[in-house]
C-alpha angles and dihedrals in degrees: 000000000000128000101322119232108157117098109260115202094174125074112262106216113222130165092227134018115197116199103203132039104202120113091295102054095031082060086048093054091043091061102035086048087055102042081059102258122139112240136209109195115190119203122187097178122358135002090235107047126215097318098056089047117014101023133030107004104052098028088048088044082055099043088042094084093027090064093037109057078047095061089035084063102059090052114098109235097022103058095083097053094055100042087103118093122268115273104250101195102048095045091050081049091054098042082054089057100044084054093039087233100293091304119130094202103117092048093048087058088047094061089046095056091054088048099258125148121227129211121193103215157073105289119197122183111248110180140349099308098359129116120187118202115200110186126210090257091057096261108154121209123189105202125193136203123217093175119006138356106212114204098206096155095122129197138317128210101271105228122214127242102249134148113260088001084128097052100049090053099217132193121263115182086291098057098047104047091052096036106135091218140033107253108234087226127028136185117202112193109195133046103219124099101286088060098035087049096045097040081053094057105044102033089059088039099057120290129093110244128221111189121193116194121194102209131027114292132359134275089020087185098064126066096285095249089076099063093039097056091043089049084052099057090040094067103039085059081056116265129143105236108191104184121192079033117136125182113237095173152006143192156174131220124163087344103305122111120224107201109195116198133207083255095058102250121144114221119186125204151140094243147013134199123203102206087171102131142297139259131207119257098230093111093099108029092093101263095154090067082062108039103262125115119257115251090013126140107249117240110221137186115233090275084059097246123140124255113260094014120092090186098035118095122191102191122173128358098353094076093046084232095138115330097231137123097220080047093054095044093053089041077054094057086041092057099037090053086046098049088045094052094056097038078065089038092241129150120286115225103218097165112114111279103015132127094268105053140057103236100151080065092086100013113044113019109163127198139170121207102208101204125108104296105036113228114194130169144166134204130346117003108217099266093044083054091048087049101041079055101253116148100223145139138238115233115187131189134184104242089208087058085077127088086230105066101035078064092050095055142004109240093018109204113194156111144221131204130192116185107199122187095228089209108055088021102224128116115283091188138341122215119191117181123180142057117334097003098128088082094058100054097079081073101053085048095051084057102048096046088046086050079217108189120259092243083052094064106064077068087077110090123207122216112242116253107020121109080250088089093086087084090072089041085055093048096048077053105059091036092058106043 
């Protein structure tokens, strides 16, 4: 069966209805297909999701050229050939590519070709088990589960309460990776990843950036090197970076924005983004008729099922696990190989690290910053490991100090961060931050999910002379402090 239009009054039977078809629930579907159930998947905007049209693809399409003619600068012989400007046009044409122009497509065929079935529509959960689609043209669908309902609807930009914020209409993470022209002033609020990518972007695409941080340093959930050396290179690519700064007002008149902050500073502009957090899109799935709340984030047990419903999944945003898109995706093929063994009425594996649960969720989370530098890291940072009670210990090493990377790019700037549990001797967390480091990261995540003893590791030998090598350097380092 293909994407459904007619009106259905009678119930359709499925094994499993997923609400969502972004890279989560697409992944659902893809497990539960090939385990043999038959699968119902509801859309109310694009086959892709976020990620495929608002998030990755087209904010890493537009940081792409930005980190490479950086990178492209700190290397002798090339420098003089990138000092020009990027070129706008072209890099908004590609990030248009890489999203197909806003057309699904492609990722309709590709649930046609697992067997899914696709409706268009808002679905809303009417009942235990129940899912009911209503079109755009009014077509009603009534979907059963057999098995398993999958809430895969993922997050929204969380916007602040702010006088005048509705009349000036300003970006959230949506607005500014599919604007059609670089802003001549921007104002970035936040100082996570959404703000420092998309500083980095524009900033080197055109427009002058005005950051304003909260709190005290950028990307606070990561070890704080990372957001210093990031705010360092923000500002030397010529962004204003106000940290302690809060927004008490904006406004719009003739077409300028005037930001005023709780300092009293008067910033004008022709946009702002609000990059200050997220919240889950279950206000409007039908939750009440369960028992849930509306717009609430979903509790879930490590198989990703929701407390108190046996048949109900939350996978991806909407349980606040880990707010990734390849977290989402692995929490996806957990789900999917769950819902599959009970469908057949197997066992469960509910020990840590089995097919069945989403260990990595709390243990390994892995995450790429994609600014200049790069900042990547997996597992606990050093003050998360001290708090959760491990007894560990901190090794830095200076990322310039490789041959690697002394290869990759004149006047290396980085850092690198092991954290090692000094009991059970295994990796805790692992922090790279500089060019290129976004490559490296799979290794550290391969460690820290292993959990490969630390004397195993000096087996591993790095090839010379890649910036991989850090990991010998790391582990000199442990060896001698």
């Amino acid at each position: 069966m293909t994407e459904s239009q007619s009106t259905h009054n009678a119930p359709i039977a499925y094994d499993v209805v997923v609400l969502g078809a972004g890279p989560v629930g697409e992944n659902v579907a893809d497990r539960t297909r090939a385990a043999g159930l038959t699968t119902a998947v509801v859309e109310s905007e694009l086959v892709g999701g976020e990620c495929s049209y608002w998030a990755c693809m087209p904010s890493k399409s537009l940081l792409r050229p930005v980190i490479a003619r950086a990178d492209a600068r700190r290397v002798p012989g090339l420098r003089r050939s990138v000092q020009g400007p990027l070129d706008t046009a072209d890099v908004l044409a590609h990030r248009d590519y890489e999203t197909s122009g806003w057309d699904d497509a492609g990722q309709v065929s590709w649930l046609e070709s697992i067997g899914a079935d696709l409706y268009r529509g808002h679905g809303r959960i009417t009942g235990e088990r129940t899912v009911t689609v209503t079109g755009s043209d009014g077509s009603r669908h009534v979907l059963t589960a057999r098995h398993a309902v999958a809430v895969c609807t993922g997050s929204r930009a969380q916007l602040p309460d702010l006088p005048g914020l509705d009349e000036i209409e300003p970006w959230t993470s949506r607005e500014a990776t599919s604007a059609k022209a670089a802003p001549g002033r921007l104002v970035v609020v936040g100082g996570g990843v959404v703000a420092t990518e998309m500083a980095t972007a524009w900033q080197a695409l055109g427009s002058r950036v005005t950051l304003l941080v909260r709190g005290g340093g950028l990307l606070s959930r990561m070890e704080p090197f990372a957001g210093e050396l990031v705010a360092e290179a923000l500002a030397e690519a010529g962004a204003d970076i106000r940290t302690g700064t809060s927004v008490t007002s904006v406004s719009r008149e003739n077409g300028t924005l005037m930001v005023v902050t709780g300092k009293g500073d008067r910033i004008e502009a022709d946009e702002i983004l609000f990059a200050t957090g997220r919240a889950p899109r279950t206000d409007d799935i039908g939750l009440e008729t369960i028992g849930l709340e509306p717009g609430s984030w979903l509790p879930v047990d490590d198989s990703l099922r929701v407390t108190g419903h046996d048949w109900l999944y939350a996978v991806g945003d909407v349980n606040r696990r880990a707010l990734l898109t390849h977290q989402g995706k692995y929490q996806a093929r957990v789900a999917g190989a769950a819902i599959a063994a009970r469908a057949a009425g197997e066992p469960v594996a509910t020990d840590p690290w089995g097919a069945h649960v989403a260990t990595a969720d709390g243990a390994a989370v892995p995450q790429v910053v994609f600014t200049d530098p790069e900042a990547a890291a997996v597992g606990l940072s050093l003050a998360e490991a001290e708090q959760a009670g491990h007894r560990v210990r901190a090794v830095d090493v200076d990322l310039a100090t490789v041959a690697g990377a002394g290869l990759y790019a004149d006047g290396y700037r980085g850092r690198a961060r092991m954290v090692v549990d000094v009991e059970e001797e295994i990796l805790r967390g692992v922090t790279f931050v500089g060019p290129g480091v976004g490559e490296l990261i799979h290794s550290a995540t391969i460690a820290v999910t292993a959990r490969v003893p630390v004397p195993r590791l000096w087996h591993a030998v790095p090839s010379y002379p890649t910036i991989s090598e850090v990991w010998l350097r790391l582990l000199e380092a442990y060896r001698d402090s």
